[in-house]
C-alpha positions in Angstrom: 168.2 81.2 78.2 168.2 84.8 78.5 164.6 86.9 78.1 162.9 83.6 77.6 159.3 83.5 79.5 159.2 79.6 80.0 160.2 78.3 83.2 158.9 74.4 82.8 157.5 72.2 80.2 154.4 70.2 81.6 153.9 66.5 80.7 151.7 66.8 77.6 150.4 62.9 78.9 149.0 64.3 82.4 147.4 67.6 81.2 145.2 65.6 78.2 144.7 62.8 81.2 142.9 65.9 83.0 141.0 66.8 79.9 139.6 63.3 79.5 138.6 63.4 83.0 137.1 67.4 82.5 135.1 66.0 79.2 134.2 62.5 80.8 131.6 63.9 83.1 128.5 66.6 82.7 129.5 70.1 83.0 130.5 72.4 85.8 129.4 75.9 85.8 128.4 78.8 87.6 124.7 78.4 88.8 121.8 79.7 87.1 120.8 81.8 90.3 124.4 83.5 90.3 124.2 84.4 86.2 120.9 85.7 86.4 120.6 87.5 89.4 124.3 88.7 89.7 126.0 88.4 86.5 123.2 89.7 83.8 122.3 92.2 86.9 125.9 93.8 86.0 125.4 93.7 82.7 122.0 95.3 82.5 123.2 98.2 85.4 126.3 99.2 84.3 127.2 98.6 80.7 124.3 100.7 79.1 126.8 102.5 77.3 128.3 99.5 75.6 125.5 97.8 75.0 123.8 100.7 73.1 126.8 100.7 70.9 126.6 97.4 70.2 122.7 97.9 69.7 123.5 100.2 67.0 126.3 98.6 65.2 124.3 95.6 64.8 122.8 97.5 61.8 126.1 98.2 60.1 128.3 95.3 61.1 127.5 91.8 60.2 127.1 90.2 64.0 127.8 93.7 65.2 131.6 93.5 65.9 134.3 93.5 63.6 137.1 90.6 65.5 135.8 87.4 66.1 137.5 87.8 69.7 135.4 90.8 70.1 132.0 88.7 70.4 131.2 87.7 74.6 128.1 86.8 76.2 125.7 88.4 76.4 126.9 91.0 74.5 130.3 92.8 73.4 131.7 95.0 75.6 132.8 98.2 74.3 136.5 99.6 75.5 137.2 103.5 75.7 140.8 103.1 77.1 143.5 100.7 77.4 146.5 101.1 79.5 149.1 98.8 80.9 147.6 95.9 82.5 144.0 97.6 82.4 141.1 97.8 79.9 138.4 100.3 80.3 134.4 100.3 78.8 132.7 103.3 77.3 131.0 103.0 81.0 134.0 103.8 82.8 134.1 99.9 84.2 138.2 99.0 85.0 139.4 95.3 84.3 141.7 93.7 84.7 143.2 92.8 80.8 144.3 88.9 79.8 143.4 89.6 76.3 146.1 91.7 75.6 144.3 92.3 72.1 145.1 88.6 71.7 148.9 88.5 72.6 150.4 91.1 70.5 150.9 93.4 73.4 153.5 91.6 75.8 154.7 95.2 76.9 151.4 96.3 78.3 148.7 97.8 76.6 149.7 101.1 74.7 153.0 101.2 76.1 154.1 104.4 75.9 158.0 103.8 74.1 155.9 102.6 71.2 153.4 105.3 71.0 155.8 107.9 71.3 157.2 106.7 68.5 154.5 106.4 66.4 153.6 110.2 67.2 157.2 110.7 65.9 156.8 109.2 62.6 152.9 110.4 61.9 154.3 114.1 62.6 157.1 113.5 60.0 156.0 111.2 57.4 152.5 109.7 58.0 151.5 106.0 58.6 152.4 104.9 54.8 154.3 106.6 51.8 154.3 103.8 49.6 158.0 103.5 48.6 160.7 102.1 50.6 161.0 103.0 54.5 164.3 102.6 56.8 162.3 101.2 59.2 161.9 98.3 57.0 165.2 97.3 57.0 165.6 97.9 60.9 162.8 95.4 61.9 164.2 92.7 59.4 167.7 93.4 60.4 166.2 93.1 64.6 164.6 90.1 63.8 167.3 88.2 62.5 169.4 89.2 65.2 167.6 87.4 67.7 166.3 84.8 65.2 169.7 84.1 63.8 167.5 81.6 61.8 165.5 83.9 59.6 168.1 85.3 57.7 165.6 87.3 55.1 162.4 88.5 56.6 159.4 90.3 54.3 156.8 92.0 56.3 153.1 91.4 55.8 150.0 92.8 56.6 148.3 89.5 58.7 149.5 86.3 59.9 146.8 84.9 57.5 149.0 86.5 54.1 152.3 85.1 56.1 151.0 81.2 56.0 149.4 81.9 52.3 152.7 83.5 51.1 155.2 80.1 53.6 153.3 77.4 51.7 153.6 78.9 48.2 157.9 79.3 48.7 157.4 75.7 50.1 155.8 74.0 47.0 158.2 76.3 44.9 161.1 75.3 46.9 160.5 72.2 46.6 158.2 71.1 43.4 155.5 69.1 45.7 152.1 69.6 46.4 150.8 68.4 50.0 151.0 70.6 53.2 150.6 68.9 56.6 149.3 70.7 59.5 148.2 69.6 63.2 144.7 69.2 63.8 143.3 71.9 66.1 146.0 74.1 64.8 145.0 77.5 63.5 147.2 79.5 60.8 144.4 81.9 59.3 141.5 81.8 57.3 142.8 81.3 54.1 140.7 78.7 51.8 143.5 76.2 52.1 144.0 76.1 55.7 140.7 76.1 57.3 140.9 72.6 57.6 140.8 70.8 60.5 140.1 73.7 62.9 139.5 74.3 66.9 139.0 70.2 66.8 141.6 67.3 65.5 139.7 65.4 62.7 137.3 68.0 62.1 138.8 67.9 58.5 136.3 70.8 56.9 133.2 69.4 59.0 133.4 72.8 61.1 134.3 75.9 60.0 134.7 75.2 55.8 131.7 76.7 54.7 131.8 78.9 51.6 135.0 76.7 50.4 134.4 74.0 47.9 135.9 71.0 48.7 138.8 70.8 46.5 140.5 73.6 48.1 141.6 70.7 50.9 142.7 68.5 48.5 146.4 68.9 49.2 146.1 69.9 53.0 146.3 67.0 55.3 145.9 67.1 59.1 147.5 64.9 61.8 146.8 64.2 65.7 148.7 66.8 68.2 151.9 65.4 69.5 151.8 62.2 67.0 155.0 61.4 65.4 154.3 57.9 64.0 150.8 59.7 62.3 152.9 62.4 60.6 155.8 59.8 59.2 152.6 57.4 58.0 151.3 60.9 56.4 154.8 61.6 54.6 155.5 58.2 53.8 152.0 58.4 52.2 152.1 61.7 50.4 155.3 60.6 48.3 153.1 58.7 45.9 150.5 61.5 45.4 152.5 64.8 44.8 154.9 64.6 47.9 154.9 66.9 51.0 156.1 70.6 50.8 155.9 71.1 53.9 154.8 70.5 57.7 153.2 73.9 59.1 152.6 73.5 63.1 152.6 75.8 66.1 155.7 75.1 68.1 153.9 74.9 71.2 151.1 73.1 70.1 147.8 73.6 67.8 146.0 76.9 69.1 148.7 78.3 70.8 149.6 75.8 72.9 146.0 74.6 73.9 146.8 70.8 72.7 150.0 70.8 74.0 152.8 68.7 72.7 156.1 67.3 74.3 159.3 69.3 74.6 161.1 66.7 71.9 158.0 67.0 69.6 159.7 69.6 67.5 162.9 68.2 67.1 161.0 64.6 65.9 159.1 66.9 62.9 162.5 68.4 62.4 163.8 65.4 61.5 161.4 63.8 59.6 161.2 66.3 57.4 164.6 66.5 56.6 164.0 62.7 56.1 161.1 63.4 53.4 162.1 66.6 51.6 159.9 68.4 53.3 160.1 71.7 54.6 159.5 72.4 58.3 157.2 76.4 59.0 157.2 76.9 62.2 154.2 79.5 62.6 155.4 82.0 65.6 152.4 84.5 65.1 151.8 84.0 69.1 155.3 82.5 70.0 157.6 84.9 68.5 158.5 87.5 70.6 156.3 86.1 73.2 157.7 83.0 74.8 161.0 84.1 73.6 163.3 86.9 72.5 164.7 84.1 70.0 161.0 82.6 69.8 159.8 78.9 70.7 162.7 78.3 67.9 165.1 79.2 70.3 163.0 77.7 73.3 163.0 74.3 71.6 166.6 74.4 70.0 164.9 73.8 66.6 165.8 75.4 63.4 162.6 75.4 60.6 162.9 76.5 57.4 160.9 79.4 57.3 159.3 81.4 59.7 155.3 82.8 60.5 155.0 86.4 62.5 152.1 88.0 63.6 151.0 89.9 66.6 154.1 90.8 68.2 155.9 91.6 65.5 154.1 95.3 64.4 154.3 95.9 68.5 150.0 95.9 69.1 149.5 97.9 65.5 147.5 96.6 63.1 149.4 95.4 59.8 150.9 92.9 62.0 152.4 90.0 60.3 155.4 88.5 57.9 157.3 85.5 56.8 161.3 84.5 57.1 163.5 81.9 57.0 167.0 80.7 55.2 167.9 82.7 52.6 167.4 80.4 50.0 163.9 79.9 50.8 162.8 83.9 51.6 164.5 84.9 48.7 162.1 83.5 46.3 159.7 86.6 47.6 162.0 88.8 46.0 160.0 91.6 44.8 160.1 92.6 41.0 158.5 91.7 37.4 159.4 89.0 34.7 162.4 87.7 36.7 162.2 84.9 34.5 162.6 82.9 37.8 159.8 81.3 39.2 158.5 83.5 42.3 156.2 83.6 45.5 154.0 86.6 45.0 152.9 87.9 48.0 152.1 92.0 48.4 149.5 94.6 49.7 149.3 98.4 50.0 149.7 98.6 53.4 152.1 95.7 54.2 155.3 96.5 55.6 153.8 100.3 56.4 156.4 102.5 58.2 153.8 102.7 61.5 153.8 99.0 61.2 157.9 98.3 60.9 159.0 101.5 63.2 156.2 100.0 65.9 157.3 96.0 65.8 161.2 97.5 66.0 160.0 99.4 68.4 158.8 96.6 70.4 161.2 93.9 69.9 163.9 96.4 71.2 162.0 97.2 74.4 161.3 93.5 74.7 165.2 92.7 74.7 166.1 95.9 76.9 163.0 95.2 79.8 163.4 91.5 79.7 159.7 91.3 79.1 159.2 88.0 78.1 160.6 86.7 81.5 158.7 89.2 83.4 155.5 88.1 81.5 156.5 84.6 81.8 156.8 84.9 85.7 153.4 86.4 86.3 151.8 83.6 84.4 153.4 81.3 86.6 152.2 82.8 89.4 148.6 83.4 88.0 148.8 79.3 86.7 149.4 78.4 90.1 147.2 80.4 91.5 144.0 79.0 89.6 145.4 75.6 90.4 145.4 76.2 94.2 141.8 77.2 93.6 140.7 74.2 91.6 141.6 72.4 93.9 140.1 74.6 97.0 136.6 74.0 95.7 137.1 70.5 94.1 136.2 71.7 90.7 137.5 69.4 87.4 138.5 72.4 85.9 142.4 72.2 84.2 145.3 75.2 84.5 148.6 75.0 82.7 150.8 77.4 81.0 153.6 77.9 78.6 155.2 80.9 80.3 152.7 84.1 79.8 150.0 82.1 77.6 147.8 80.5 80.3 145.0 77.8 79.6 142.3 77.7 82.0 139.4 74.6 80.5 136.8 74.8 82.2 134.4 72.7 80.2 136.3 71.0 77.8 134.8 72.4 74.7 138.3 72.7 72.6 139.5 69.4 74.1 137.7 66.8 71.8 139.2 65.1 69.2 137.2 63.7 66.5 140.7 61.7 64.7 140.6 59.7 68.0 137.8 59.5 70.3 135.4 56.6 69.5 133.2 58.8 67.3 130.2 57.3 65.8 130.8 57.1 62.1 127.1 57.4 61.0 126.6 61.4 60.3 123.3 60.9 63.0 126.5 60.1 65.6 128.6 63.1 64.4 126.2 65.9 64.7 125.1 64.5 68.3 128.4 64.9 69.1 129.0 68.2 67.6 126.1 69.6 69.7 127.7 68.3 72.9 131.0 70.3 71.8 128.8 73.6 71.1 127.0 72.7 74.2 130.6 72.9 76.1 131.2 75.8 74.2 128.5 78.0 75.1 128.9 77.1 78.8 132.5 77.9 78.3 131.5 81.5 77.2 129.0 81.9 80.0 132.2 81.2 82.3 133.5 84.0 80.8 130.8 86.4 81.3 131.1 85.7 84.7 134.6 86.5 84.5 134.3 89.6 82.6 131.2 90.5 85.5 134.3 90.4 88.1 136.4 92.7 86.4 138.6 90.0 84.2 138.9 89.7 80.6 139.8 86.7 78.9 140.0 85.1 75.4 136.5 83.2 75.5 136.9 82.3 79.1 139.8 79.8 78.4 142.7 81.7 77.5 145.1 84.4 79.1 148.1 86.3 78.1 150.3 88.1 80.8 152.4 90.8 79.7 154.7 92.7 81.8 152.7 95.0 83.3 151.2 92.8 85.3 152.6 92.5 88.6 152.3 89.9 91.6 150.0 92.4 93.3 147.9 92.4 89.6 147.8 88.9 89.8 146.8 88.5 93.0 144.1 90.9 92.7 142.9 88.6 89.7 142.9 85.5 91.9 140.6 86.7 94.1 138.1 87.6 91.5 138.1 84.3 90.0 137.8 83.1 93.2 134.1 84.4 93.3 133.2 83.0 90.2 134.3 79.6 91.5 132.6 79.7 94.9 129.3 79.4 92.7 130.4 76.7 90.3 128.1 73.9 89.9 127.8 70.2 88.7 125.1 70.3 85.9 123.3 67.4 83.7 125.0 69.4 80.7 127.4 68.2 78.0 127.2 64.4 77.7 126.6 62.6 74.5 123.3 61.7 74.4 122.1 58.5 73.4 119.8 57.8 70.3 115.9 57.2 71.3 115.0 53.5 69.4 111.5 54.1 68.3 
């Protein structure tokens, strides 16, 4: 397939086999004489600037940062620059950049084509005008070009408003009630679909609070990868309002960090053609990313409607939309007292000229630098690499990749699953467990301090992004760095479910 960044499929089976091993025994992290004296040092010597900023926003910013990525042990960093495959702090520190503000940025970091642009436009017109934009029609009329798919496509201002406005056309569409999602999967932070979170089986035991309880009453969750769990689900849901629709990540829940097998999507595809259901694939990390035609090309599967995000505005904020068949997307169509019964979706800012001209920007560059094969390649190569240093210092750790998004579990802490371990039921047994997952989690974030100490950013230590300006020599160059983190990796007495003292 041409510009597609996904080279092999991994056996869904042997990666979670290598999880259960990873989460079966105590932790392995870097040692508490390396963090202290080495790790902290760097932090304390050169990142005064940064952490002064962060000292002072503290008093303006709830937590002190503004993204949820931006928070790291032991503090946020703050960036001054960012350029190609490299980040740079307000102290003049270089790293090397797998964050990639998240995976929007598959071209590089500020890649000039795109800016250039956007200087363009801001000269002539300004970042919004509030009325209709050509550049509107050119990002829709790009998308579907390489989607052939999404024949409609209404821009957005988040990936959150995409999934909000996907499962209102569904229950309009289709006059039921229930939306199914996989657990782990994340598709904002809308009341509805903070459910069932980071963990499969969480349910609203996690990350819920602040929502009452019967905002969940017509989402349901089921296990990664489980086909005989969702039909039980649909089969269930036809006595109790019926399914609108199935909402997954093509690549599995949290962008591919449960992975799922390469038929998966075509088994969801038809069983909700079997129930009446519609099938949203959400693309706001695949689309653009592992393909020019998105995992929906990748997989050979056609859903019903469409989530973007990320790519899709190019690395500028106002990044997200929904598409899909015509006869679905249509019922956004904008206007009052159609007499017809409509999804309504809007804000200000959505579909902003900077926003459109940016992701039309993007996707063209994309198709005319083959970036996602580019991209795809180096994470191949970086994948590898990590796994040739597992194994060189016998750690449990666990690589694998879907083309440029590359998992690195080094604890375990996103690799529970509460729908099918042998959880205790009592809610004494589910809090001792959740501790042992924060426990994991925190030693995960320390990993990524370490990492961040060597020059290498990350998503919280467990997740990396290529893009195509990284380069074999880039990569290589990252190797070695990680290399030093795991030449002080240690086995600790950390991270095991602790028995209950009998008095």
């Amino acid at each position: 397939m041409k510009n597609c960044g996904i080279s092999r499929w991994d056996d869904p089976k042997e990666i979670n086999s290598q999880l259960k091993k990873l989460t079966s025994q105590p932790i392995w992290e870097i040692d508490d004489d390396y963090y202290e004296n080495t790790i902290l040092k760097y932090y304390d010597e050169k990142c005064k600037e940064s952490y002064a900023v962060f000292e002072e926003s503290q008093k303006y910013i709830p937590g002190g940062v503004q993204h949820n990525l931006a928070f790291n042990k032991p503090f946020p960093m703050c960036m001054s620059k960012a350029e190609g495959a490299y980040l740079y702090d307000k102290d003049g520190n270089k790293y090397i950049d797998f964050l990639q503000a998240g995976g929007p940025t598959i071209l590089g970091s500020n890649y000039p084509v795109i800016r250039e642009e956007v200087i363009k436009l801001l000269g002539e017109c300004g970042p919004v005008t509030g009325l209709l934009h050509e550049s509107e029609m050119m990002i829709a009329r790009e998308i579907n070009k390489h989607m052939p798919n999404v024949d409609m496509f209404r821009m957005l201002g988040s990936g959150t408003e995409a999934a909000m406005a996907a499962i209102r056309i569904a229950r309009i569409a289709t006059g039921k009630k229930h939306i199914i999602k996989m657990g782990g999967g994340y598709h904002g932070w809308s009341d509805q679909l903070v459910y069932g979170l980071k963990i499969p089986g969480s349910r609203n035991l996690l990350e819920s609070h602040g929502i009452p309880n019967a905002c969940f009453k017509y989402t349901d969750e089921v296990r990664p990868n489980d086909l005989d769990m969702l039909e039980a689900m649909l089969r269930r849901n036809r006595w109790i309002g019926g399914t609108a629709a199935v909402l997954i990540e093509p690549c599995g829940p949290e962008s591919g960090t449960r992975p799922v097998s390469k038929d998966y999507n075509k088994g969801v595809r038809e069983l909700c053609d079997k129930y009446g259901a519609l099938l949203i694939f959400d693309e706001v990390v695949t689309g653009f990313r592992v393909a020019l035609s998105g995992a929906q090309g990748y997989f050979d599967v056609v859903p019903d409607l469409t989530i973007f995000g990320k790519v899709v505005a190019g690395g500028y904020p106002a990044a997200g939309g929904v598409g899909g068949k015509r006869e679905y997307a249509s019922l956004m169509a904008a206007g009052l007292a159609t007499g017809k019964h409509r999804a309504y979706v809007g804000g200000t800012l959505a579909a902003n000229p900077l926003s459109c001209l940016a992701g039309y920007t993007a996707i063209k560059e994309i198709e005319r630098t083959n970036a996602c094969e580019i991209a795809g390649q180096m994470g191949d190569r970086l994948c590898d690499g990590l796994k040739d240093l597992i194994n060189k210092y016998g750690l449990p750790f666990v690589a694998y990749n879907q083309g440029s998004i590359v998992h690195l579990e080094c604890t375990g802490a996103m690799s529970f699953d509460f729908s099918s371990m042998c959880m205790p039921k009592s809610a004494v047994g589910l809090l001792r467990a959740k501790d042992m997952m924060y426990e994991r989690k925190d030693s995960m974030e320390r990993m990524g301090a370490a990492y961040m100490a060597n020059g290498i950013v990350t998503l919280a230590g467990s997740r990396l992004y290529t893009s195509m300006a990284d380069t074999p020599e880039v990569i290589d160059e990252a190797l070695n760095r990680f290399e030093e983190v795991f030449k002080h990796v240690k086995k600790t007495d950390k991270g095991m479910l602790k028995p209950i003292l009998k008095k």
